[in-house]
VOVEXLUM-766247 format. One record per residue: residue in three letters; x, y, z of N, C-alpha, C, O in turn. Coordinates in pm, whole numbers, plus 50000, padded with zeros to 5 digits. Example, Ala and Ser with C-alpha at 12.3 -4.5 7.8 and 13.67 -1.06 7.14 Angstrom:
<sites>
ALA513194943150780512304955050780513204967050780514244966850846;SER512854977550708513674989450714512905000350787513415011450804;
</sites>
This chain:
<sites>
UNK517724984049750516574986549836515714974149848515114973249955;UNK515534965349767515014958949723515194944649854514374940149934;UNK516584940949829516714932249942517084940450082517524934750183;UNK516924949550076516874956950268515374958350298515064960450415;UNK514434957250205513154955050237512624937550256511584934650316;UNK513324929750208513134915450204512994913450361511974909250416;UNK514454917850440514324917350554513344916550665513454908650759;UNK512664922650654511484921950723510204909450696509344907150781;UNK510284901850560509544898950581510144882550605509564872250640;UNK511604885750569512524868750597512314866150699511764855650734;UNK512814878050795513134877550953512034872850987512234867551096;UNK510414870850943509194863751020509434845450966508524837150977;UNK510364843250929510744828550872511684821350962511524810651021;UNK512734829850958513754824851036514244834251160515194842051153;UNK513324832051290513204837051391514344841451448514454851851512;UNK515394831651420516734830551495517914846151449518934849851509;UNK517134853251302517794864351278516824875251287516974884351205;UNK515644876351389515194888151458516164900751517515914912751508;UNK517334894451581517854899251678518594910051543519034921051577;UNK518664905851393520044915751338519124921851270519514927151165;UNK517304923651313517504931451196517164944651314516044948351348;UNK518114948751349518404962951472517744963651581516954971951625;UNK518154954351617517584954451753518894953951893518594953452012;UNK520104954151847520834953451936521634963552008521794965452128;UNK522334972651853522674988051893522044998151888521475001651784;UNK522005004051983521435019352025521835031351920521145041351899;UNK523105028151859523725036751742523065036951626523435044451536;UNK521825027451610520935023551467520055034551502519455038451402;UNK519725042051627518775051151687519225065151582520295068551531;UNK517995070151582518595084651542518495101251716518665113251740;UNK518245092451755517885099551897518095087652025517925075552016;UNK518395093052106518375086352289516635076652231516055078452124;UNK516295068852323514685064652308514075074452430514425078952539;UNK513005074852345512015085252442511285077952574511805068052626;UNK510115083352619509225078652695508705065052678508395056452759;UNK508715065552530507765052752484508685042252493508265030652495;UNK509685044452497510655033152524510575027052687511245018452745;UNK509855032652715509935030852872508945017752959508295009352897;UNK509015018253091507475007453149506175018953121506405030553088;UNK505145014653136504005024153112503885029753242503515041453236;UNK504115024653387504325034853474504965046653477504485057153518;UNK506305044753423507205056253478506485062553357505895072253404;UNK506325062053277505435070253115504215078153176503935089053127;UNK503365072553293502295077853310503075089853413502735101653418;UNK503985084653479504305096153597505335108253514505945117153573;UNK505325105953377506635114353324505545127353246505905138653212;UNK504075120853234503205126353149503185143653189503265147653305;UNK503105149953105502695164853156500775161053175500215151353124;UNK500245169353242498725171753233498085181853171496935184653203;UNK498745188953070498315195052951497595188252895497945176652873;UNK496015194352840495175183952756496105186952622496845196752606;UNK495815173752514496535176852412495595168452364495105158352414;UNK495255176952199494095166452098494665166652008495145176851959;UNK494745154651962495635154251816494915145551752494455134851792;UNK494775153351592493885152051472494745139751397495905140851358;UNK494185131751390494885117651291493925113351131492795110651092;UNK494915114451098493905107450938494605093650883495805092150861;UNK493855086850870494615071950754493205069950715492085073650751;UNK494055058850583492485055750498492695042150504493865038650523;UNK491515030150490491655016350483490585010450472489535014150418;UNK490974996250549489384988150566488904991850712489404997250811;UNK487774986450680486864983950833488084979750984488204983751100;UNK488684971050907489204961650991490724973751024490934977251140;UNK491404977350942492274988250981491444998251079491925004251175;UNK490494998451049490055013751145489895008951230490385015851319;UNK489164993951300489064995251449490064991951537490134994051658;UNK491064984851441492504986451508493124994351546493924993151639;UNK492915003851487493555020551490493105021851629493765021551732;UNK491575023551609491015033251704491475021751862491635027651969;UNK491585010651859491535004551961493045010652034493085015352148;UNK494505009151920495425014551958495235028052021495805030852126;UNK494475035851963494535051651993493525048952172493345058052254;UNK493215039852181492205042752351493305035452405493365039052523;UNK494155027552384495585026352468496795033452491497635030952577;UNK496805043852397497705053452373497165065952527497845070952616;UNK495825066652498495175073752568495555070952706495915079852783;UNK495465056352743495145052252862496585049852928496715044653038;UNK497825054952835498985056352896499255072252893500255077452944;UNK498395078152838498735092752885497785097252869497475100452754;UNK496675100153004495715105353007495365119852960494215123952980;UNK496395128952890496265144152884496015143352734495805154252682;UNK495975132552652496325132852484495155126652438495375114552429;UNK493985129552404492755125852333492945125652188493975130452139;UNK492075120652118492145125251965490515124551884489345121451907;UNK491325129451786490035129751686490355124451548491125130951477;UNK489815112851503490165107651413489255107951270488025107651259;UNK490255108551167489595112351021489375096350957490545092550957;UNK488965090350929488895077450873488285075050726487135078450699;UNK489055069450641487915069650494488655054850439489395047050499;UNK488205054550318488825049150217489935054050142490535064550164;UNK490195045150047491375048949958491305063349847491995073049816;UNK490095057549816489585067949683489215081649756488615081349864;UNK489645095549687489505105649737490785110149891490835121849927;UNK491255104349928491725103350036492825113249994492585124650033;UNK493775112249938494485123149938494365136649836495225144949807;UNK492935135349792491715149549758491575156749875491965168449885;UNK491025150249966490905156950095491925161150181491725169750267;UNK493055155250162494265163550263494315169850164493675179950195;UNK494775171650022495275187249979494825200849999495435211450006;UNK493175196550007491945211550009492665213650186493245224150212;UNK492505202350295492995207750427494375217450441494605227150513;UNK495355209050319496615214350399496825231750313497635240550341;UNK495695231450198495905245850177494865255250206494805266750163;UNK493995249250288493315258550445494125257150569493605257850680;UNK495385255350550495995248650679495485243650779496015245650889;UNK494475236850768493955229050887493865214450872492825208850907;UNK495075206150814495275194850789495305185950945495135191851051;UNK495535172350937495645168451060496915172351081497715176851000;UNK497085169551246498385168351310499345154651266500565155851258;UNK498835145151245499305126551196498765129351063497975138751048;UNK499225119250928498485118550855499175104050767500275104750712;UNK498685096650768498895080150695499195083050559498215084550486;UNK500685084550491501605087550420501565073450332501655062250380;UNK501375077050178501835067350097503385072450007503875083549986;UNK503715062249981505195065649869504845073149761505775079649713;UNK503985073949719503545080149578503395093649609503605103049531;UNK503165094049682502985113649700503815118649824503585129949869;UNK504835109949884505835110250007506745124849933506865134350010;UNK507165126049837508325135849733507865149149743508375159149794;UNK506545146849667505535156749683505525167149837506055178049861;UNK505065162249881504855162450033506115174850100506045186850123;UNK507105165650111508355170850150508925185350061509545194750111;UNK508535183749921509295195449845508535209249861508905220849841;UNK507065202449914506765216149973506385220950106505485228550142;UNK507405213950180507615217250322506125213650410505955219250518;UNK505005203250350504445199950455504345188650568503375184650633;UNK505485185450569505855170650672506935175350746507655183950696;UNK507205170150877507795171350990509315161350956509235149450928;UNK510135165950961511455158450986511125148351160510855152451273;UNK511315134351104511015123651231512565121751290512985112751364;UNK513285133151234514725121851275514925120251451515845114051504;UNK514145125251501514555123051676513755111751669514375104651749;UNK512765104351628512365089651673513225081551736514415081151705;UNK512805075951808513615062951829513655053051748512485049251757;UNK514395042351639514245034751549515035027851588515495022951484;UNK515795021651704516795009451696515894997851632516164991451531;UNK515024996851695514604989851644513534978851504512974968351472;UNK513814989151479513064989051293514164984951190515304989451180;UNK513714978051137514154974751002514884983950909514134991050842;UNK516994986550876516984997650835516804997450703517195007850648;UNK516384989750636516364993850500514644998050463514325004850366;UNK513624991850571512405000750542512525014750609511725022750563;UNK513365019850709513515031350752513855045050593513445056350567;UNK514925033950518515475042650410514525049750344514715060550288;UNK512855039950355512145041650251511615053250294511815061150201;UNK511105058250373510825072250452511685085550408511315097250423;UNK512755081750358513685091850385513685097650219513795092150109;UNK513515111250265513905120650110515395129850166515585135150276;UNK516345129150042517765132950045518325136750256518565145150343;UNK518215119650214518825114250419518165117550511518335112050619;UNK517275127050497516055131950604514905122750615514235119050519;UNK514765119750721513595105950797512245117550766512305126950847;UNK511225118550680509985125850685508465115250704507275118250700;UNK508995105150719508245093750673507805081950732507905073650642;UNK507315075650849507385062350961507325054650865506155057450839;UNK507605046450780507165034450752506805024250864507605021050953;UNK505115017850848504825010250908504334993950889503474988650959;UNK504984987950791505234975550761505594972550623505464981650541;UNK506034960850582506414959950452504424949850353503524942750398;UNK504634953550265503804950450178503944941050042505154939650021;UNK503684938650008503614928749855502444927349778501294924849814;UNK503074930149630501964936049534501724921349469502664914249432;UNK500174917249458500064904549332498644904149364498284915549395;UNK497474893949372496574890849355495554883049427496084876849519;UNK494514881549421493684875849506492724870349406492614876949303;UNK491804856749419490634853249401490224842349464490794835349548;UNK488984841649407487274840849494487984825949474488344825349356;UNK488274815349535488554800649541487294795749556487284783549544;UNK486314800149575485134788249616484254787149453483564778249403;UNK484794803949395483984797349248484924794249166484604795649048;UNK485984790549186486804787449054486584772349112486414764349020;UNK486554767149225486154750449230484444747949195484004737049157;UNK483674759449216482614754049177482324756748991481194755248943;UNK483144759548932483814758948825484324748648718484084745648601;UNK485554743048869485824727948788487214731348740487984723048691;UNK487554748548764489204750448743490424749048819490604746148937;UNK490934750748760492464747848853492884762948911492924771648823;UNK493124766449020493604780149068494784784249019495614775748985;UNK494974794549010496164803048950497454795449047497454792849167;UNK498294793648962499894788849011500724802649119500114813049096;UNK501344803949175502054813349263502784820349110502754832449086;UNK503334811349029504174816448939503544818748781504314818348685;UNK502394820748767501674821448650502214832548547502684843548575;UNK502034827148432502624837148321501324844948253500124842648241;UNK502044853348223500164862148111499464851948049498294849148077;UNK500524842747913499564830947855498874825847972497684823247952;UNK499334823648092498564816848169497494822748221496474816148240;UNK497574835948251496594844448335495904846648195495034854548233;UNK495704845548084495094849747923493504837547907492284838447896;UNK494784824847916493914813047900493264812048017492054811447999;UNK493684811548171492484813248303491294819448259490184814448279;UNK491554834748174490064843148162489554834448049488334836248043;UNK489904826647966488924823747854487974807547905486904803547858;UNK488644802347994488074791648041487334794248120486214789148114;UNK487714804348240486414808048316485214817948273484204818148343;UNK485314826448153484454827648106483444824948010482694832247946;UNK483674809148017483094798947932482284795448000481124797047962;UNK482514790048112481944786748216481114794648329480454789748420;UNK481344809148296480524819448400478964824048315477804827148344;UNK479454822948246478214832548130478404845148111479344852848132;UNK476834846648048477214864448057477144870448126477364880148054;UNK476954877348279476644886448335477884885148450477854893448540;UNK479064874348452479954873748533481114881048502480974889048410;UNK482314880448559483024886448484484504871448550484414862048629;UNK485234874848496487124871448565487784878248613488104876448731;UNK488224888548543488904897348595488174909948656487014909448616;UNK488344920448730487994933848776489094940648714490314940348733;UNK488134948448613489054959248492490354970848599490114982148641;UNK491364964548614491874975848696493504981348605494624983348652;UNK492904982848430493614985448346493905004848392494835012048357;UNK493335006548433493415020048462494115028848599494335040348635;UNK494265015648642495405019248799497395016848779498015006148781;UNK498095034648757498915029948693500085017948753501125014348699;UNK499355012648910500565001348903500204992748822501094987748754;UNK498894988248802498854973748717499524974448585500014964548532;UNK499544983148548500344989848393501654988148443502274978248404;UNK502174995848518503874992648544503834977948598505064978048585;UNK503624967548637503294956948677503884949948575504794941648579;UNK502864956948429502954947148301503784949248217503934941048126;UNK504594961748225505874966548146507194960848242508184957448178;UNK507264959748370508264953148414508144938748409509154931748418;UNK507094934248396507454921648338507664912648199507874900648177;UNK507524922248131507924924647971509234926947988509894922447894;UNK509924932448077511494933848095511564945848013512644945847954;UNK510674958947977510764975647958511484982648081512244991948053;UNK511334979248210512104986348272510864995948363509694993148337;UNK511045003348434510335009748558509525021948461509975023648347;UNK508785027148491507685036748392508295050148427508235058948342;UNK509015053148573509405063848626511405064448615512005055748679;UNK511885070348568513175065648548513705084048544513175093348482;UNK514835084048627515305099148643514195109748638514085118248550;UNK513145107648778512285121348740511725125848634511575137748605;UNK511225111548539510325113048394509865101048406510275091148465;UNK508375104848298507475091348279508335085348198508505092748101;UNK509025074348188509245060648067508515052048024508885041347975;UNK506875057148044506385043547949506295037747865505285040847802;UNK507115025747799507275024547611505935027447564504925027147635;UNK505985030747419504705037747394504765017147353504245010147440;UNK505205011747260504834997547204503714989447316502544985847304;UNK504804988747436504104979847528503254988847581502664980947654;UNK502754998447601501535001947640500345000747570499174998647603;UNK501075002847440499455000247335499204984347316498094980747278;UNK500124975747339499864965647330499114955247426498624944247400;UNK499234965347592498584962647694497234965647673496284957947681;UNK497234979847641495444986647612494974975147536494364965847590;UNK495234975747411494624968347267494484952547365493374947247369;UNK495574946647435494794937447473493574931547606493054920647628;UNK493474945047671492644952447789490874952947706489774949147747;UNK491214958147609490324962847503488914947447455487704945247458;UNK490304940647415489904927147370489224918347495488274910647478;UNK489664920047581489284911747730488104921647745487164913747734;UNK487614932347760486594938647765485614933247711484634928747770;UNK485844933447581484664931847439484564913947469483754907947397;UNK484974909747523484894892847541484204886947677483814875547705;UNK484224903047771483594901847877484054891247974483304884348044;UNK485344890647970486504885948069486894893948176487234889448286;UNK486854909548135486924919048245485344926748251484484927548164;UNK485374931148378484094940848398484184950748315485194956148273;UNK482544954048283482704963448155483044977448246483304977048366;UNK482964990548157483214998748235482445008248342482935016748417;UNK481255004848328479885010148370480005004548553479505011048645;UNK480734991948571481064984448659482184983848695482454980148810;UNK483254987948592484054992448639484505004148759484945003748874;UNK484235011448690483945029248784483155030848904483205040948974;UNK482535022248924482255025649079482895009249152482155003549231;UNK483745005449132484314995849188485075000749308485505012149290;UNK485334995949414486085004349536486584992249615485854984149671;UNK487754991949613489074975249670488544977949841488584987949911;UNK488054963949866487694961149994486484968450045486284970050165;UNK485494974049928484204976749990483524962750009484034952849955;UNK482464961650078481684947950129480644948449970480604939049892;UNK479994959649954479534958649836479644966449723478574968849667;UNK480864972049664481524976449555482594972949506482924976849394;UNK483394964449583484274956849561483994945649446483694934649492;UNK484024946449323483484936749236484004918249279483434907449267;UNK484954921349316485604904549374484474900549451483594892649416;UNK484624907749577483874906949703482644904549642482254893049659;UNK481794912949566480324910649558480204898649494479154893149528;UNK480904891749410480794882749343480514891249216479294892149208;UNK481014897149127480734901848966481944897248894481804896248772;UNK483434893248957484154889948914484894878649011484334875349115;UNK486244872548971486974861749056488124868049081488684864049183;UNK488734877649013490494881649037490154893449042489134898348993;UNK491314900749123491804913949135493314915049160494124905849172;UNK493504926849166495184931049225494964930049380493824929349427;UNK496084930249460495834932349599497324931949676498094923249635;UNK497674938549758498454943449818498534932549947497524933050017;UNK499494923449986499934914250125498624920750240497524916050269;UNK499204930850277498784938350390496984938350384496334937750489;UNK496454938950274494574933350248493984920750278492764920450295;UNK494884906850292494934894950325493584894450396492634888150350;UNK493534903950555493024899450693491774910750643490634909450687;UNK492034918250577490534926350523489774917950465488764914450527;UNK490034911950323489564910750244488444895750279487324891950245;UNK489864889950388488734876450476488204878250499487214871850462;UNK488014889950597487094893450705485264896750622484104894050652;UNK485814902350532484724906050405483974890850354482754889350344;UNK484624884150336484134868650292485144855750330486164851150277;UNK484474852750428486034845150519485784830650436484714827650382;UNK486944822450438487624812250391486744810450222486144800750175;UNK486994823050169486664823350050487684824649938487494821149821;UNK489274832650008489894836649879491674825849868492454819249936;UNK491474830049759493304826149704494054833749697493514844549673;UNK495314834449705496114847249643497204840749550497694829549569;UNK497514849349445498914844749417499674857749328499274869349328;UNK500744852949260501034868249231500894872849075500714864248989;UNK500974885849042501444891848919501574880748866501844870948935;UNK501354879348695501344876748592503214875048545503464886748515;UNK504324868348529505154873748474505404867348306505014857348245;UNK506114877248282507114872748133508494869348142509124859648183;UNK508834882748079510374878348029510984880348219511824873248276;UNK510354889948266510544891848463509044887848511508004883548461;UNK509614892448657508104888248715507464905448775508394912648812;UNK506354910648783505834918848758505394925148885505204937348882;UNK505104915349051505144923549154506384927949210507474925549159;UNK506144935849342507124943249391506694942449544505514939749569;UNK507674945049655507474945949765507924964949791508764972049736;UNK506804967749907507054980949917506854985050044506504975550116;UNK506954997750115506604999050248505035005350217504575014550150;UNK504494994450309502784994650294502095007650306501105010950242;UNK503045017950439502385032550460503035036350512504165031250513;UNK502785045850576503755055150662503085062950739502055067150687;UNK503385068150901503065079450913503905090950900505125090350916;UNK503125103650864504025119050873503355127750997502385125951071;UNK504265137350983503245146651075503655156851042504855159851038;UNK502235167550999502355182150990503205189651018503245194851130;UNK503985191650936505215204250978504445216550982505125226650965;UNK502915218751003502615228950998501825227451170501425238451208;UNK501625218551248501155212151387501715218351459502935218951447;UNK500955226851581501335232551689501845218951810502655219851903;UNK501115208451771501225197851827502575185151802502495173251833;UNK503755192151737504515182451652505155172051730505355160551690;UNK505515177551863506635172051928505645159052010506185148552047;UNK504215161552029502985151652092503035142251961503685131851965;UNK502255146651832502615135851773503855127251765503765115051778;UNK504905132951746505945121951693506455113651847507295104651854;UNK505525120851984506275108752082504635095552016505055084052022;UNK503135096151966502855089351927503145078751807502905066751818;UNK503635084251701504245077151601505415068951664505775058551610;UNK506035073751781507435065751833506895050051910507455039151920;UNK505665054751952504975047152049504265033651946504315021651975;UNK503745038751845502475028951765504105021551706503995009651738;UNK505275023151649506215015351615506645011051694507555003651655;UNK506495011151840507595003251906507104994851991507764985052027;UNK505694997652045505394999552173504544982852125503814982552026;UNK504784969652212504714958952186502924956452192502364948352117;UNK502404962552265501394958652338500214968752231499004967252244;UNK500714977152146500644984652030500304972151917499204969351869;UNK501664965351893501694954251784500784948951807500244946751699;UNK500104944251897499234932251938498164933451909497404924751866;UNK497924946351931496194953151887496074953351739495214947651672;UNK497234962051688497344963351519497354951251423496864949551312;UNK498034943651503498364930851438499084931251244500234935251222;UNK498584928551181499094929451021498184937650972497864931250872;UNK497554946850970496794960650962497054966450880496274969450789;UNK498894971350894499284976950795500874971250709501834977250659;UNK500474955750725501934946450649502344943950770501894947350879;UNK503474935750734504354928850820505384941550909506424943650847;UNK505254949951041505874953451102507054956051072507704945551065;UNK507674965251049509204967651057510254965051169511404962051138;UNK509824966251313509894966451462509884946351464508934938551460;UNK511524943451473511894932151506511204925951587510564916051551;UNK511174932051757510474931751871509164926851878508774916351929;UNK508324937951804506964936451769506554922251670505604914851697;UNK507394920551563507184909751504507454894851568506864884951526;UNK508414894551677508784883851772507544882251850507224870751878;UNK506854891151887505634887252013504984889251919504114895251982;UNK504434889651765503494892151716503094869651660502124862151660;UNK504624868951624504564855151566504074841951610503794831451552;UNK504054846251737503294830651795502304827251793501944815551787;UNK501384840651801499924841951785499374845751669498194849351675;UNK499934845951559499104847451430498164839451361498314827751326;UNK497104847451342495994841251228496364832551150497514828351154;UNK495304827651050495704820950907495534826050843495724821850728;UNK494904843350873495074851550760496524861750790496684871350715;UNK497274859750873498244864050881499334858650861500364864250825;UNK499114844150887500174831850790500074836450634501044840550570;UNK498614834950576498624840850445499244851350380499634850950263;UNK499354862550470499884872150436501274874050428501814880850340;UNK501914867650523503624863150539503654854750429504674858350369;UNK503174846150368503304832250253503264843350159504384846350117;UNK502284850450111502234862850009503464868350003503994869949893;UNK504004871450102505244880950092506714873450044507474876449952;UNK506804861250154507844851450085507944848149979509084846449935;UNK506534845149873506444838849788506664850049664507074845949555;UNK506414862449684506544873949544508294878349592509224879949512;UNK508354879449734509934886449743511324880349678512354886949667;UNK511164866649638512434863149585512554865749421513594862149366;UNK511674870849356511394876949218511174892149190511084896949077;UNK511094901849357510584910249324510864919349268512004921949308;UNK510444929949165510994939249120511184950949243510664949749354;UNK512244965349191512364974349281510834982349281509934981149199;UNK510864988249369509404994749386510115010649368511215012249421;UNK509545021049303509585030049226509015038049284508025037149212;UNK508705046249361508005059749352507795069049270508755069049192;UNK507045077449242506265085449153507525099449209508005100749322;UNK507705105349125509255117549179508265126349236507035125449233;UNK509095135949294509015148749298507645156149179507745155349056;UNK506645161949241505955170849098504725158649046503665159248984;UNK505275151049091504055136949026502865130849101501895124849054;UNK503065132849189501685125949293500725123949222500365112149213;UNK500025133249152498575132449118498615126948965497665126548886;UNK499875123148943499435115848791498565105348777497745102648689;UNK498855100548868498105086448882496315086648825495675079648746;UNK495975098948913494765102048885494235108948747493125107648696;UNK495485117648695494815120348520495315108748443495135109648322;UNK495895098548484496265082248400494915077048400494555071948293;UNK493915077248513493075068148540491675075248453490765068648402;UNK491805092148452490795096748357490985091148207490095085048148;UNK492505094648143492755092648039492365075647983491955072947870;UNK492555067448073492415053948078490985051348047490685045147945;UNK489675057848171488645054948144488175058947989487325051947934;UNK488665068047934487925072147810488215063747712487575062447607;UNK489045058747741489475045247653488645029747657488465021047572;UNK488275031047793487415020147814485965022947797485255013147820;UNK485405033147765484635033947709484115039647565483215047247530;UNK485365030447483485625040547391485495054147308485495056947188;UNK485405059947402485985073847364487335082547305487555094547286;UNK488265067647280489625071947223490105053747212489675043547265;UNK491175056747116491985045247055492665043147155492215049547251;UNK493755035747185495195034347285496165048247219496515058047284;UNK496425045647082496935057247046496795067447058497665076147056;UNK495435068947078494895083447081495115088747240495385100147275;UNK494915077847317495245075747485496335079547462496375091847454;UNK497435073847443498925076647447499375086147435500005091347527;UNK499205092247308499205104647301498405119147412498785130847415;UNK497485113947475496945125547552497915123247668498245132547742;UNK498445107947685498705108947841500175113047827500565115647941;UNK501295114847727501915121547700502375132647707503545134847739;UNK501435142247677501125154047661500845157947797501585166647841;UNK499835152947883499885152747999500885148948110500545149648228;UNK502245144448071503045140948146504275153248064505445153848103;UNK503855160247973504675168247946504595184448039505345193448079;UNK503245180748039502695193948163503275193948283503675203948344;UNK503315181448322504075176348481505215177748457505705178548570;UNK506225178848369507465176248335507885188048361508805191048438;UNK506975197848273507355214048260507275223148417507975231948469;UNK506015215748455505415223748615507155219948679507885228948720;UNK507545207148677508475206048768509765212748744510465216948836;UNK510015213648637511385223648624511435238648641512375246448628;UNK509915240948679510045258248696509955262748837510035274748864;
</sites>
């Protein structure tokens, strides 16, 4: 999977193999191409004049939402009968709020799909089978990523890459050297002790994000432990986890990471909760696809580079999002000619731009490349530069979605000590024995 996702982000390197990553046979299709495949004339004259409103939800930055919405008044303006109403938030809470909707059944009709709870989703029949899309032209190994046992439930809409970001203007007003593309923990260890020599007390280095379980799987695959999720069970070594906490612990008490008081209301890509962004710290985690946010928040301010590695290297490339659509939508067959449209439809790409990662849609990435930013160069350099090391990217199984979120309780009590690592370990254990049990019955 691993190198069928590379694809997408090679093919923005070497232009000359656009054409293979499916763009030539019609047989890569899982359906004829629809409307949206079409000129926007014959689309407007094919339109029924049924009003149709369709409810959309995704979560992001500023800068994702007015892209969205700009796409959605072009969507409009090729089929005047299809209005919408759009749900917009952040990350945090975001899929709190679709669960309470989808068990009032009044979820949206669209809804901006992550991998972590994609399993979930499907095993209890609330997502729409996409297989009539049109996809010649998408990328097939990010198509795979959509798919639970061969069934398409899932759009993937660009590829992504997991590693890091910081504040470049204070590590030179500093006097340090910026993190290497290829930095090791000793290296990322000694960065925090030099820059917090130099910050004082009330700064920080890092933004404590010991409690988000990728940064944890991050740091066990690059210890060379192996994936945390392995046959539909947690695998986290208990050794290397306590050895991560205990040294999470120590960076705390040294005030290298934000304490936890500052921790907890921290929120990735707020203008002012974002601890990077505000200036309370210099590093964070960050995902390719945040590049053109995170500028936009404090322009020609940041660096990126990746994960920390050891004995491996510790990021991963993944499909950035997805859309689904309500298998419970009176509206199913309206959405999915939109989802066919926002992947294919060129003049779509242009508005979205890197919004949500590097495009899967060959096409779209060919007219997207001539005109890119330097925060969209950045974001392609991000991706080249973690994909030739990257680990496989893992999803959370079936039954698991919401672990993430009793990891991050169990985690905080630790950071404020309210429990040992051991004592952590043990609860989050126990708690993954509950998930273990829910799922086999």
């Amino acid at each position: 999977m691993k190198k069928r996702l590379l694809t997408a982000a090679v093919s923005l390197v070497v232009m000359a193999s656009l054409s293979a990553c499916g763009s030539n046979n019609s047989s890569e299709s899982s359906a004829t191409p629809s409307s949206s495949a079409k000129p926007a004339e014959t689309q407007k004259a094919a339109e029924s004049t049924t009003p149709v409103k369709l409810r959309i939800a995704w979560w992001g930055s500023q800068e994702r939402h007015d892209a969205t919405q700009k796409a959605l008044t072009q969507y409009t303006a090729l089929h005047p009968n299809v209005t919408f109403e759009s749900e917009f938030s952040g990350w945090d809470g975001y899929f709190d709020k679709l669960g309470v909707q989808f068990a009032a059944k009044n979820a949206p009709d669209i809804i901006q799909m992550d991998a972590a709870y994609l399993n979930e989703y499907v095993a209890r029949n609330l997502v729409a089978d996409l297989g009539s899309i049109n996809v010649a032209d998408m990328d097939k190994g990010l198509i795979e990523s959509g798919k639970v046992n061969g069934k398409l439930y899932a759009m993937p809409l660009g590829t992504a890459a997991f590693g890091m970001v910081y504040d470049k203007t204070v590590i030179e007003k500093l006097g340090l050297s910026a993190p290497a593309w290829d930095w090791s923990w000793d290296d990322y260890y000694k960065f925090g002790q030099e820059a917090k020599a130099k910050l004082g007390k009330d700064k920080y280095v890092f933004a404590d994000q010991s409690s988000d379980l990728y940064d944890y799987t991050a740091y066990q695959l690059s210890q060379g432990k192996g994936q945390v999720f392995t046959d539909n069970k947690l695998t986290i070594d208990k050794d290397t986890w306590i050895k991560y906490m205990t040294k999470q612990d120590e960076l705390r008490k040294a005030g290298i990471v934000t304490p936890p008081d500052m921790t907890v209301t921290d929120k990735e890509l707020d203008p002012k909760l974002d601890n990077v962004v505000n200036g309370n710290a210099i590093a964070r985690h960050l995902f390719s696809a945040s590049v053109g946010s995170i500028n936009t928040l404090k322009p020609d301010s940041f660096g990126f580079t990746s994960l920390p590695k050891a004995a491996q290297a510790g990021g991963w490339l993944k499909p950035g999002m997805f859309w689904s659509v309500n298998a419970g939508s009176k509206q199913q067959e309206e959405a999915k000619k939109f989802v066919e449209w926002f992947i294919n439809d060129q003049e779509a790409g242009k508005t979205l731009g890197l919004t949500r990662g590097i495009p899967g849609n060959a096409k779209v990435v060919s007219t997207l490349s001539p005109t890119f930013s330097a925060a969209d160069k950045t974001s392609l350099e991000f991706i080249n530069k973690v994909a030739p090391t990257a680990q496989k990217f893992v999803a959370e199984p079936q039954g698991w979605g919401n672990f993430k979120v009793d990891y991050k309780k169990i985690v905080e009590k630790l950071m404020f000590g309210k429990a040992t690592p051991e004592q952590a370990y043990d609860e989050m254990m126990k708690k993954a024995k509950e998930y273990d049990d829910a799922v086999k019955k």
